[in-house]
N, C-alpha and C positions, 0 to 999 in steps of 0.2 A: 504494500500500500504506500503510494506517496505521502510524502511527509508533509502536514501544514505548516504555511509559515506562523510564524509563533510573534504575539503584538507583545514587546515588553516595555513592560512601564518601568516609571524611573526607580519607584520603591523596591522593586524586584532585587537589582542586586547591591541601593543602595540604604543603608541606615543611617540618615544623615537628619539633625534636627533641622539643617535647611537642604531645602531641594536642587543640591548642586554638588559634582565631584571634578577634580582633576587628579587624574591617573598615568601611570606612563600606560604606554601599548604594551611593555614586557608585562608590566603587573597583571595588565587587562586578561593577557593572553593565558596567564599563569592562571588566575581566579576561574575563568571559565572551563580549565581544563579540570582545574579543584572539582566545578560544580557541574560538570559532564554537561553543560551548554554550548553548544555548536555556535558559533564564532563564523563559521564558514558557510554555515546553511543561510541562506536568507532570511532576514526577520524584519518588522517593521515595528518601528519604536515610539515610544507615546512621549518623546520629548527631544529637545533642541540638543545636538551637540559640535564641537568642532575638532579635527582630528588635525594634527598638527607635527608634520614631519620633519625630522630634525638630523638622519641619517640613513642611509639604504634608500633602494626601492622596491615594490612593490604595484600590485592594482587593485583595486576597492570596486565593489559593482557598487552602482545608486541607481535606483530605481530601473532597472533592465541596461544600463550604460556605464561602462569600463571608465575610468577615471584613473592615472597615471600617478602613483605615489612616488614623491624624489624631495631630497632638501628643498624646502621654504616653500612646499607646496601645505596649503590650509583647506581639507574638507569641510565645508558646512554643514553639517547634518541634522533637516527640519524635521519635526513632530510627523508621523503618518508617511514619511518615505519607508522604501523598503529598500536595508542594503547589506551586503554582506563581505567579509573580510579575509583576503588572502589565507591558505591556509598555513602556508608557511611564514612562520613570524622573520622577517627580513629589512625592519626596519622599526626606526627607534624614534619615538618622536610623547606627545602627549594626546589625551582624549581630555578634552573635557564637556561633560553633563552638566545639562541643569532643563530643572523643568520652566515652561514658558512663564508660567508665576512669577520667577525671581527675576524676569525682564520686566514685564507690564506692569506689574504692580507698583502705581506711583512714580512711574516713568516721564519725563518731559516727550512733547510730541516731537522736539528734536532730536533726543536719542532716542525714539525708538523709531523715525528714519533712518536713524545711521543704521541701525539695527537688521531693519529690512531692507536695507539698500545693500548692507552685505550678507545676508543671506538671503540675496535676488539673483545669483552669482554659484553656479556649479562648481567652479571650485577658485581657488583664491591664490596668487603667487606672490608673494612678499622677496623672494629670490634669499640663498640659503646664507648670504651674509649681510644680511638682517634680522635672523633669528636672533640674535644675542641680544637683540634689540626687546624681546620679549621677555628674559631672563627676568625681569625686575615683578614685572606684571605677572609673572606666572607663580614667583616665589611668596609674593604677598598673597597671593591668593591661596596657596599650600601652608601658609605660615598658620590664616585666618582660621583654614579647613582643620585644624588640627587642634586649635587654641578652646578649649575645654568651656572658657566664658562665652557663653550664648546670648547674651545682654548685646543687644545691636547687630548681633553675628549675620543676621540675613542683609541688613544698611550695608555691613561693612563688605561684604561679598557681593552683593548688588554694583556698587560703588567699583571694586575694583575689576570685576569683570567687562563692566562696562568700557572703563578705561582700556581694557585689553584688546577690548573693540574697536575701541574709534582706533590707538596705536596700529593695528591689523591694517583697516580700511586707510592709515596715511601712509600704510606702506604697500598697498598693494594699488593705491589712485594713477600711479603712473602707469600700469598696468590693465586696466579693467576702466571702462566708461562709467562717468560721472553722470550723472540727471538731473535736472532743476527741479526742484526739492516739489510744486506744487504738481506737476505733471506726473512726478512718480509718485507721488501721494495719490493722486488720482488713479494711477494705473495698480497700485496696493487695493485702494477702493473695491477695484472692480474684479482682482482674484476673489477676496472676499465675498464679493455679490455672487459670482459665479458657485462657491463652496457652500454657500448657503440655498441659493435659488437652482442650481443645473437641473433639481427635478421637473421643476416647475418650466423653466424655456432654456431652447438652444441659442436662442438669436440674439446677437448682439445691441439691435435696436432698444432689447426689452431692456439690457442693461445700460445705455447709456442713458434712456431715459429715468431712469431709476440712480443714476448720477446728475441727472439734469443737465448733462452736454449734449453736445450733437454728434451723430451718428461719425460721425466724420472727423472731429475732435477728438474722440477714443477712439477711431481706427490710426490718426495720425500719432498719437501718445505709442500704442503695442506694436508699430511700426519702430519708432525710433525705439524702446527697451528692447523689445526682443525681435525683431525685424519678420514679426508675423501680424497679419490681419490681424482686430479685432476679432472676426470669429474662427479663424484658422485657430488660432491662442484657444478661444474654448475648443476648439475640438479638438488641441492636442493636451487640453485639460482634462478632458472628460476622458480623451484613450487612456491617459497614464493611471486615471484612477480605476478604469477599468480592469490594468492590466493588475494594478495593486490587489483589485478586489478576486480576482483570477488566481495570482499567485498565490496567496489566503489559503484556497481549497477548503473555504467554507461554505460556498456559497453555487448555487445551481444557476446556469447560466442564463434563466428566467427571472432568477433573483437580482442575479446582478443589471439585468435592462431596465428592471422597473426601477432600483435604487438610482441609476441613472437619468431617468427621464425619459426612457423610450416607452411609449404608451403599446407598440406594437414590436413583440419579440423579432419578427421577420426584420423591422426597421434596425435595433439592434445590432441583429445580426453583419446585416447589408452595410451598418455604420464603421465598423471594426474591422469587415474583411477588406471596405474600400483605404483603410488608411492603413492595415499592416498587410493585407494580401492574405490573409489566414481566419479561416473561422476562429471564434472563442475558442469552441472548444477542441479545433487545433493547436491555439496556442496552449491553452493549458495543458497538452502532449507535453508539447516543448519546452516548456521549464520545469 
């Protein structure tokens, strides 16, 4: 019998009075072996993390796509991706977890652009001598994680994680496109709309009216971020989530169209074989 993928939450393998760890990869690798958790099998995870290579390499899947692990390369890793980890441990670097709480809560609406401006970004190069440049930011936050006083401990790990953040994002700007701040807030907007409403409409129309721009305003914005249609972007939204809810194996492929918003299983069908070439439930053969 094929194996389900497995959804883990943050509590699972940690016991932390705030909801945040930083780890190296060897520990990582070490603990899952402890606790006979496959590490290599696909999983999809119920909270935010960044994987941060600091020696070797290696390749990471994220959500069905190979990703290239080497010095000063920064995986992002959001809530409900599904990804999984070389089996051979060949590289040294840091994880760190935390649940989406210890961002948003009591957040300025500045940083938590910065926030999603670098996790809008598959993966992140800061180049591998600039890592020492993290050294500082990484140590205060392993200092904090350890320090027994709980009195402000989530302030104070808020605070410095954050910092880690923007530090990241000022070294990876030369690198990676910049957005004006109102336009990508807008284009944040409307993933959102899409996570919430897809059952409801495929069409973009419905969501920019629901932003109160014009149809043409939000296809010019997902053009420039991600250089797709307005409704191309939903539809390479709704495949990837499809493909999540496929990998799962929990769910019958009738299940999975109506969660999506296909009133009609054949429609569906017809929707998934036009953009990957494969029935459903060909694909779920193949992974």
């Amino acid at each position: 019998m094929s194996q389900e993928i497995e959804n883990i939450v943050f509590s699972e393998f940690v016991n932390q009075p705030v909801p945040f760890e930083l780890i190296s990869i060897e520990n990582l690798y070490a603990r899952c072996n402890e606790s006979a958790f496959d590490l290599y099998n696909p999983h999809r995870i119920e909270f935010h993390a960044l994987i941060i290579v600091t020696e070797g390499k290696s390749k990471h899947i994220i959500d069905f796509k190979e990703q290239s692990l080497f010095p000063g390369v920064i995986l992002p890793l959001s809530k409900g991706q599904v990804h999984s980890f070389s089996k051979a441990l060949t590289i040294k670097g840091y994880v760190v977890s935390f649940d989406e709480a210890i961002i948003t809560n009591n957040i300025s609406e500045k940083n938590l652009f910065h926030f999603l401006h670098l996790y809008n970004a598959p993966t992140i190069h800061i180049g591998a001598e600039n890592l020492q440049i993290l050294n500082p930011y990484l140590s205060i936050l392993k200092t904090e994680l350890e320090n027994p006083n709980i009195n402000l401990k989530s302030d104070f790990i808020n605070t410095a994680l954050m910092t880690l953040l923007l530090q990241i994002k000022r070294l990876s700007m030369y690198q990676h496109n910049i957005f004006e701040s109102i336009r990508f807030k807008i284009f944040i907007q409307f993933k959102q709309l899409i996570i919430q409403h897809h059952k409801e409409t495929h069409n973009a129309s419905d969501y920019a009216n629901m932003l109160s721009i014009s149809y043409k305003y939000l296809n010019d914005i997902c053009k420039e971020i991600t250089s797709k249609t307005a409704k191309t972007f939903i539809d390479s939204w709704i495949l990837l989530e499809i493909k999540r809810n496929i990998s799962e194996k929990k769910y019958t492929s009738q299940e999975i169209g109506y969660k999506m918003g296909f009133s009609e299983h054949s429609n569906f069908i017809r929707f998934f074989k036009k953009l990957t070439g494969v029935t459903p439930n060909k694909f779920r053969e193949q992974i």
